[in-house]
KEDRENKOL-577677 format. One record per residue (C-alpha): y, z, x; residue in one letter; residue number from 0. Coordinates in steps of 0.02 Angstrom, whole numbers, plus 50000, padded with zeros to 5 digits. Layout:
{{Y,Z,X},'a',NUM}
...
***
This chain:
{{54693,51835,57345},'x',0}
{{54791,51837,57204},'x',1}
{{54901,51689,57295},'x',2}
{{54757,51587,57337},'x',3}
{{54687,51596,57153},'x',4}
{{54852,51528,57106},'x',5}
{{54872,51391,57255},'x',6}
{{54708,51331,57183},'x',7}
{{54704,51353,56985},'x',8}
{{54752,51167,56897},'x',9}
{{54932,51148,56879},'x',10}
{{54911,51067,56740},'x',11}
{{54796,51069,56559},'x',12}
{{54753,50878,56611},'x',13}
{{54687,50932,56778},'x',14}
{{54545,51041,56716},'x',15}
{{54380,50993,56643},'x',16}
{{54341,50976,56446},'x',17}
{{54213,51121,56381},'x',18}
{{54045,51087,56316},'x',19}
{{53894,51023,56381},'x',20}
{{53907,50844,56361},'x',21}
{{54093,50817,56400},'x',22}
{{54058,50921,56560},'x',23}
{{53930,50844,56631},'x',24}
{{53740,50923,56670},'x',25}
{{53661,51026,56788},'x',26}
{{53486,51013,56829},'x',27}
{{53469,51123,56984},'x',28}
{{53573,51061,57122},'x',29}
{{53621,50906,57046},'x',30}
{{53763,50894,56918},'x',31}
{{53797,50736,56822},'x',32}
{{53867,50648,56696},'x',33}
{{53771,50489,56631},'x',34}
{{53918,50387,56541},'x',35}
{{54081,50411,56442},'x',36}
{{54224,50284,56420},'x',37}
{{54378,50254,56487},'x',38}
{{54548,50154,56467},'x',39}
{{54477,50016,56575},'x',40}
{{54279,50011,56530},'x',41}
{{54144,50152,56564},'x',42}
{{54089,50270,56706},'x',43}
{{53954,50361,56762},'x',44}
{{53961,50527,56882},'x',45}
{{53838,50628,56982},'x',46}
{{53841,50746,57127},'x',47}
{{53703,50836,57224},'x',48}
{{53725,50991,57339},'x',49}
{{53658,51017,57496},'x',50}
{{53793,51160,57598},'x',51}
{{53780,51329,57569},'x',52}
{{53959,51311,57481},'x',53}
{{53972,51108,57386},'x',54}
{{54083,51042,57485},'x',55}
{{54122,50878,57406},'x',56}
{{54235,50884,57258},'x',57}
{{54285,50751,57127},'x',58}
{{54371,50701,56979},'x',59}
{{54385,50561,56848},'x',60}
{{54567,50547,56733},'x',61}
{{54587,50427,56630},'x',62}
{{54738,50429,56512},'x',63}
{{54926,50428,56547},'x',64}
{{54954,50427,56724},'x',65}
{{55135,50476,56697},'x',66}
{{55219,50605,56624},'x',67}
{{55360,50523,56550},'x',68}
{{55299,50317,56534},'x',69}
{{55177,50310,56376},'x',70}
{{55143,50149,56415},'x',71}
{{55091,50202,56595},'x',72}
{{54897,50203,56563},'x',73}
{{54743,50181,56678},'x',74}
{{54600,50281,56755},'x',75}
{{54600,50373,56903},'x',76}
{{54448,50434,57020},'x',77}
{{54446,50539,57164},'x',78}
{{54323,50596,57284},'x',79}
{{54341,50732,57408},'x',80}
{{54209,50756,57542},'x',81}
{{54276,50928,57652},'x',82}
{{54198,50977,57807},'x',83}
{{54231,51161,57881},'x',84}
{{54232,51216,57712},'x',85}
{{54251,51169,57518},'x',86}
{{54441,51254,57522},'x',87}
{{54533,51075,57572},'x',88}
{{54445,50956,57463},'x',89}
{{54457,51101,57312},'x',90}
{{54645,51114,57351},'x',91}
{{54650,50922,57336},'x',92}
{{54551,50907,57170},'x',93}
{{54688,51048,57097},'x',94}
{{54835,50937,57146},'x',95}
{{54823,50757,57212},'x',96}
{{54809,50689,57023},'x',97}
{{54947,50799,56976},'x',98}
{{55085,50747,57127},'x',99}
{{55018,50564,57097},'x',100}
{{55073,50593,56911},'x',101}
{{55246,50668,56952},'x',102}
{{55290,50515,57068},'x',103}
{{55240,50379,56956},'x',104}
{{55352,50466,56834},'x',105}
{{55501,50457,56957},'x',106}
{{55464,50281,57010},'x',107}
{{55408,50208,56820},'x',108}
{{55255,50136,56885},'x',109}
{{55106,50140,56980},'x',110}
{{55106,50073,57167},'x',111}
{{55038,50077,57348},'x',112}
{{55227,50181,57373},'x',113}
{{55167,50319,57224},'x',114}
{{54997,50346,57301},'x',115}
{{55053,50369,57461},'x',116}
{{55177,50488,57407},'x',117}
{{55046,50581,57322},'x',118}
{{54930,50595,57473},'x',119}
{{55096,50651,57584},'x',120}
{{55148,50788,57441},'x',121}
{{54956,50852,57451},'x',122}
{{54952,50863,57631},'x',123}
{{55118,50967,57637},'x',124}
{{55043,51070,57507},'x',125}
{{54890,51104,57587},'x',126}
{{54983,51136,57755},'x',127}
{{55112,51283,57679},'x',128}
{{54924,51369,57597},'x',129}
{{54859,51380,57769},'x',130}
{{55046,51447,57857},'x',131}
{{55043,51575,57701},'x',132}
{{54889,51628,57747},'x',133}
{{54867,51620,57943},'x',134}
{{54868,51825,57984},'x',135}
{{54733,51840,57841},'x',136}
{{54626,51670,57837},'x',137}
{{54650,51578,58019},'x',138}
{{54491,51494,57984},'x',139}
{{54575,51398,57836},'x',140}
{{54661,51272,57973},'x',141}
{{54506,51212,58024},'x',142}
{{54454,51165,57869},'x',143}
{{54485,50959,57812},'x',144}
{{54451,50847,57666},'x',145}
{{54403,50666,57681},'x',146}
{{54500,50586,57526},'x',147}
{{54447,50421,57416},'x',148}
{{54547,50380,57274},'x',149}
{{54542,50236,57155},'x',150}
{{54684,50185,57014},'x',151}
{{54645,50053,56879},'x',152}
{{54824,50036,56805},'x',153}
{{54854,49855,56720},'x',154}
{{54734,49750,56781},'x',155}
{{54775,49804,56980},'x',156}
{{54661,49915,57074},'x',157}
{{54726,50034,57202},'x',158}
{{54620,50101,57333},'x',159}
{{54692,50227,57475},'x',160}
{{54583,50318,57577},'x',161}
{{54559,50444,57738},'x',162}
{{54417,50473,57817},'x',163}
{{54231,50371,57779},'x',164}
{{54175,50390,57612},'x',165}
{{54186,50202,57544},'x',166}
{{54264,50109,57393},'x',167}
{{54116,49961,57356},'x',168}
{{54157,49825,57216},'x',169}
{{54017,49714,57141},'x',170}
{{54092,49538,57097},'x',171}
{{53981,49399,57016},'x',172}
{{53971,49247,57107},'x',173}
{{53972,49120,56963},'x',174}
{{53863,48977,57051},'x',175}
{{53719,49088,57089},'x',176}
{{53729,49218,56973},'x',177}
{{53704,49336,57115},'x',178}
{{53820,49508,57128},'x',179}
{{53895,49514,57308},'x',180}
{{53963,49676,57371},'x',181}
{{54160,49685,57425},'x',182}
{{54195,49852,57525},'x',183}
{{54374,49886,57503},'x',184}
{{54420,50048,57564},'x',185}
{{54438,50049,57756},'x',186}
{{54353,50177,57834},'x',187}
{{54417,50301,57985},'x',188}
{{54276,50364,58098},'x',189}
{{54275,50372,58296},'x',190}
{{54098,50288,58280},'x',191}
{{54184,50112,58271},'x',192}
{{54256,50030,58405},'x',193}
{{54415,49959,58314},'x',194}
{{54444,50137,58240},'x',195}
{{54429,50221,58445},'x',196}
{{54557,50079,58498},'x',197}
{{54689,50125,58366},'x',198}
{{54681,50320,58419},'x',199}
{{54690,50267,58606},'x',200}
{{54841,50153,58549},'x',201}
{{54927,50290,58468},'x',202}
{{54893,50422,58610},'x',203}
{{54919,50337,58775},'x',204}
{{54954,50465,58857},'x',205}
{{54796,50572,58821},'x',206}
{{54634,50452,58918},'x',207}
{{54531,50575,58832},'x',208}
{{54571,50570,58642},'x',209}
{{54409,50499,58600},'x',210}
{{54232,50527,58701},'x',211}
{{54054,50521,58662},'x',212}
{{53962,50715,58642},'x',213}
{{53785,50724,58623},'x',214}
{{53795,50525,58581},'x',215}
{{53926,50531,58450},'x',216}
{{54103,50469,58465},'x',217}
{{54219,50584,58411},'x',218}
{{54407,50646,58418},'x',219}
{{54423,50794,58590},'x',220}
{{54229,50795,58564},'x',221}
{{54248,50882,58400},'x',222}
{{54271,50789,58231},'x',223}
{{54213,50590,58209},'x',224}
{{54348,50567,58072},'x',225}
{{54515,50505,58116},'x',226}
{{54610,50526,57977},'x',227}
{{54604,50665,57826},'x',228}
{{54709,50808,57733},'x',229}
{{54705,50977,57824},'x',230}
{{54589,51004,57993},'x',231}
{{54792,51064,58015},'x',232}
{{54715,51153,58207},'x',233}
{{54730,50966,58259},'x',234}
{{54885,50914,58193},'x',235}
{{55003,51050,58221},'x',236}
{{55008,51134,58384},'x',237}
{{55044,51328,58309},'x',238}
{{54894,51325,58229},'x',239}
{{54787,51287,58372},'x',240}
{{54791,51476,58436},'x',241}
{{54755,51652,58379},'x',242}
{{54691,51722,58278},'x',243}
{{54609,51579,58237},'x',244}
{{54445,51595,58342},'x',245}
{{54436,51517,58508},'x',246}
{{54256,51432,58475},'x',247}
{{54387,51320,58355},'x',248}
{{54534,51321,58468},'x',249}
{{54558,51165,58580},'x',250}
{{54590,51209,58773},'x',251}
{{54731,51093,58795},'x',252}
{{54891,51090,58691},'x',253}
{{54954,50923,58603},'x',254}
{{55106,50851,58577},'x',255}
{{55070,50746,58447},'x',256}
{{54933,50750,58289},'x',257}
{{54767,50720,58333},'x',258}
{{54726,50678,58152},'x',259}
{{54849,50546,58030},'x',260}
{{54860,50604,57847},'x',261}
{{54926,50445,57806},'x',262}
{{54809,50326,57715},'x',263}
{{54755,50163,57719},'x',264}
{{54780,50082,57540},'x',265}
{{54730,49915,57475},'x',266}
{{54786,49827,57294},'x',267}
{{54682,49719,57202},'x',268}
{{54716,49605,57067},'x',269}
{{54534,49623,56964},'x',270}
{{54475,49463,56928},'x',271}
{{54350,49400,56779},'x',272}
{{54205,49413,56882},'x',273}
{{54244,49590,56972},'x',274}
{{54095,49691,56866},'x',275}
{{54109,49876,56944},'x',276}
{{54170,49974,57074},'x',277}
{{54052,50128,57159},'x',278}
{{54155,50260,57243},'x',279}
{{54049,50401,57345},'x',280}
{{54049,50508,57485},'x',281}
{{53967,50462,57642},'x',282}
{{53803,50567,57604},'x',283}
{{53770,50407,57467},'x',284}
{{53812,50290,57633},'x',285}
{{53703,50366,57773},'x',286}
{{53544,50301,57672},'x',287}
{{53589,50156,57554},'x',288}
{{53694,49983,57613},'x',289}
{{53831,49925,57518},'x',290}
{{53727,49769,57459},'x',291}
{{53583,49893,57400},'x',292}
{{53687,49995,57308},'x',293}
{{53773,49855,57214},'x',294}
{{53605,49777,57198},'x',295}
{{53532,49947,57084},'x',296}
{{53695,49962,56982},'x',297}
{{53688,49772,56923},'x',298}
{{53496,49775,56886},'x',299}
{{53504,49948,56811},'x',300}
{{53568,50015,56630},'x',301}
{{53740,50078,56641},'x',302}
{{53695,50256,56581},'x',303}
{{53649,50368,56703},'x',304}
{{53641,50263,56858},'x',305}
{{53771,50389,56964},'x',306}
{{53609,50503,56947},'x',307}
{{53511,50329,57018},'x',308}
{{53614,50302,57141},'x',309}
{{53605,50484,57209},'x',310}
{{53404,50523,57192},'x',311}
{{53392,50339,57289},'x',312}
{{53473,50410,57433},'x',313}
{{53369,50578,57414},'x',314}
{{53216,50489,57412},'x',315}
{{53262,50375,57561},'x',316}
{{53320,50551,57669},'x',317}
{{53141,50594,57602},'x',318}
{{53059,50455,57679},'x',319}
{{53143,50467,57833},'x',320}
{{53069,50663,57848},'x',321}
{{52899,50589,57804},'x',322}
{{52924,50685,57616},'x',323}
{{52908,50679,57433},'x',324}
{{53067,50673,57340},'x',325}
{{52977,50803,57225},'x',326}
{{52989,50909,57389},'x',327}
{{53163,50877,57432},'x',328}
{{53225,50933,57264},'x',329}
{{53119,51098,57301},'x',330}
{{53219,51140,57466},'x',331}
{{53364,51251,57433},'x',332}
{{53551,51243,57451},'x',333}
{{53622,51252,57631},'x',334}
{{53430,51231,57717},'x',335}
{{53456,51081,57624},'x',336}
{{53590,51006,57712},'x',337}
{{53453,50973,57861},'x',338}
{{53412,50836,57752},'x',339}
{{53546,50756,57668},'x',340}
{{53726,50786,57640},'x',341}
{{53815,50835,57478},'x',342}
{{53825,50669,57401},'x',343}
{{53962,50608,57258},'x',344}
{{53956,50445,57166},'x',345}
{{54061,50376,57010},'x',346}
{{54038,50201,56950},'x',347}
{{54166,50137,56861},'x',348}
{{54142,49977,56756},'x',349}
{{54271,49847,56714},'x',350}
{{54276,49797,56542},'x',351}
{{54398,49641,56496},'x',352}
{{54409,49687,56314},'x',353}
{{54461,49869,56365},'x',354}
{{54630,49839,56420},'x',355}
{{54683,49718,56227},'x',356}
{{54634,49906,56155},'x',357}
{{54766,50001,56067},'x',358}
{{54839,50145,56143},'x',359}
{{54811,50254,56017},'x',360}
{{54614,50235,56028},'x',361}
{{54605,50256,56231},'x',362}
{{54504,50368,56272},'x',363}
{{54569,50526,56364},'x',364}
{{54457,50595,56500},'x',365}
{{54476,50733,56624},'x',366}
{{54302,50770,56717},'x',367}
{{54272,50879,56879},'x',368}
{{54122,50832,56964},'x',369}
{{54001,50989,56960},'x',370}
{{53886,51077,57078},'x',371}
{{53812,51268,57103},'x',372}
{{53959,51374,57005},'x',373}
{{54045,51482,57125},'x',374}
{{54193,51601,57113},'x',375}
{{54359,51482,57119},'x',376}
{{54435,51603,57256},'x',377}
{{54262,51583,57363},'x',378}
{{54297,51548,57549},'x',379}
{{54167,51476,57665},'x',380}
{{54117,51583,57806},'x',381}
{{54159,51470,57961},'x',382}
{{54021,51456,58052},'x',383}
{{54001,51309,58230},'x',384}
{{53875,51208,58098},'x',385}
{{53987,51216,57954},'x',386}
{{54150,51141,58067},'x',387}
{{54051,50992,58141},'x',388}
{{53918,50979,57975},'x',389}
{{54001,50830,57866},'x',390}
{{54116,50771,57980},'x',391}
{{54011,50738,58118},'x',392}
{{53861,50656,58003},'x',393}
***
């Protein structure tokens, strides 16, 4: 246990969250949040609600240096991490994607697609060597995977790269109506749509069954509707898919190849004058609320607090669907739940044109974990048939 606490303790001071109430966000029962607070490139606003037994999403905002070595290398980062199987995958990513990320735009002296993807490779490999260290004592730990969203704002460019389907959404003013459209521009990897099936038939010809429907769901051997994410290592490396890890887990077949890519899909944007904000969440915000809907409460709404919108909006629409009260919802405890909604994450980040003509010296420096339940950091899930399939089959 002792190397587990260390494989998941920050590496770093800038990796782990300020003290004190306010620069740590709020807890009101199973909903953490943090209402506003500045950084390089404009403002944000943060909130996450539990629903598992164990919170399985996990985020972060930096904003700062992004290098270790280029002062003038300067922007805001974001993350969100929605696990399934577990929170020990999208922990493990929240202790060292930022960090690795860091490190390579120090090697390379700048921020690019090439640095993030680097990042998501070095987290992966890291992630993968946890669960070989640990296979006699903690099997369970390879069938346990992260989705993984992350944003950079770095000089005017913003860099999305993603796996999995949470979703990057950008609200841009259209100057001859006045109306705020929404722009998604992460690209999402689930078996539920057809172009997403085609690609994983594509890159397994010789397996007719890569992708099938179970109890009217599309999903990868019948198991997981994500296609891409870091760990779920049981379905990309063959010596894991065996004991001890138990055989209610264990495919039937062998593989030859991954079943699951690590390797994400990144866009760059050039943010233009009329680019307003950016919403980054897990799918839980996504099952209830369109993009167009969400964009459309963040522009009418203040800034402050409306992460914390955002999230009781989708509550109260998994509410209505149940024929509830969202004062009832809130009532229903941790892991029972998860019946209702899933953990749900949202940051908004807002562009602010006057932010980047700021001196250095007066950026501010920001280094926020999203929040939840408090739990022991060495806490492992118990694996359970509902907690593999939970998230990633939503």
């Amino acid at each position: 246990m002792d190397y587990l606490r260390s494989c998941w303790a920050p590496s770093s001071p800038a990796a782990r969250p300020r003290r004190g109430s306010d620069a740590a966000g709020r807890q009101d029962g199973l909903l953490w949040y943090k209402d506003g607070g500045r950084v390089v490139d404009g403002e944000f606003s943060m909130a996450v609600v539990q629903a598992n037994n164990l919170l399985e999403d996990h985020s972060q905002v930096e904003s700062g240096l992004l290098s270790a070595t280029e002062p003038n290398l300067q922007g805001t980062f974001v993350g969100v991490y929605d696990g399934h199987g577990g929170p020990e995958t999208a922990r493990y990513i929240n202790d060292h994607l930022f960090n690795h990320l860091r490190r390579f735009a120090s090697e390379h002296k700048c921020m690019s697609a090439d640095v993030l993807r680097k990042a998501f490779r070095a987290t992966e490999e890291g992630f993968i060597s946890v669960v070989s260290s640990q296979w006699s004592l903690r099997p369970q730990l390879a069938a346990v995977g992260s989705c993984c969203l992350v944003g950079v704002v770095c000089s005017g460019t913003l860099y999305v790269a993603n796996l999995g389907d949470s979703r990057a959404v950008l609200g841009r003013l259209v100057k001859g109506t006045g109306e705020v459209l929404a722009m998604q521009l992460s690209t999402e990897h689930n078996a539920s749509y057809e172009e997403v099936r085609r690609e994983l038939q594509a890159s397994h010809p010789d397996d007719p069954h890569i992708v099938f429907l179970r109890h009217n769901v599309w999903r990868v051997k019948g198991i997981i509707q994500i296609t891409r994410s870091i760990g779920d290592v049981y379905l990309k490396k063959p010596e894991f898919n065996r004991e001890p890890l138990h055989s209610k887990f264990r495919l039937q077949e062998t593989f030859r190849r991954p079943l699951l890519s690590s390797d994400p899909a990144i866009s760059v944007h050039q943010i233009q004058p009329t680019d307003k904000f950016i919403i980054f969440a897990s799918d839980g915000l996504w099952e209830h609320l369109s993009n167009q809907e969400a964009v459309d409460m963040v522009q009418r709404s203040p800034r402050n607090g409306i992460a914390r919108r955002l999230v009781k909006a989708a509550m109260q629409e998994a509410a209505k669907k149940r024929e509830m009260r969202y004062s009832d919802i809130k009532k229903i405890d941790r892991g029972v739940r998860r019946h209702f909604h899933d953990d749900i994450t949202v940051i908004v980040v807002f562009f602010d044109s006057n932010a980047t003509a700021t001196a250095a010296c007066s950026r501010p420096t920001v280094s926020l974990r999203g929040g939840g339940v408090p739990i022991p950091s060495n806490t492992l899930a118990p694996l359970s048939p509902f907690s593999v399939t939970a998230d990633s089959q939503s």
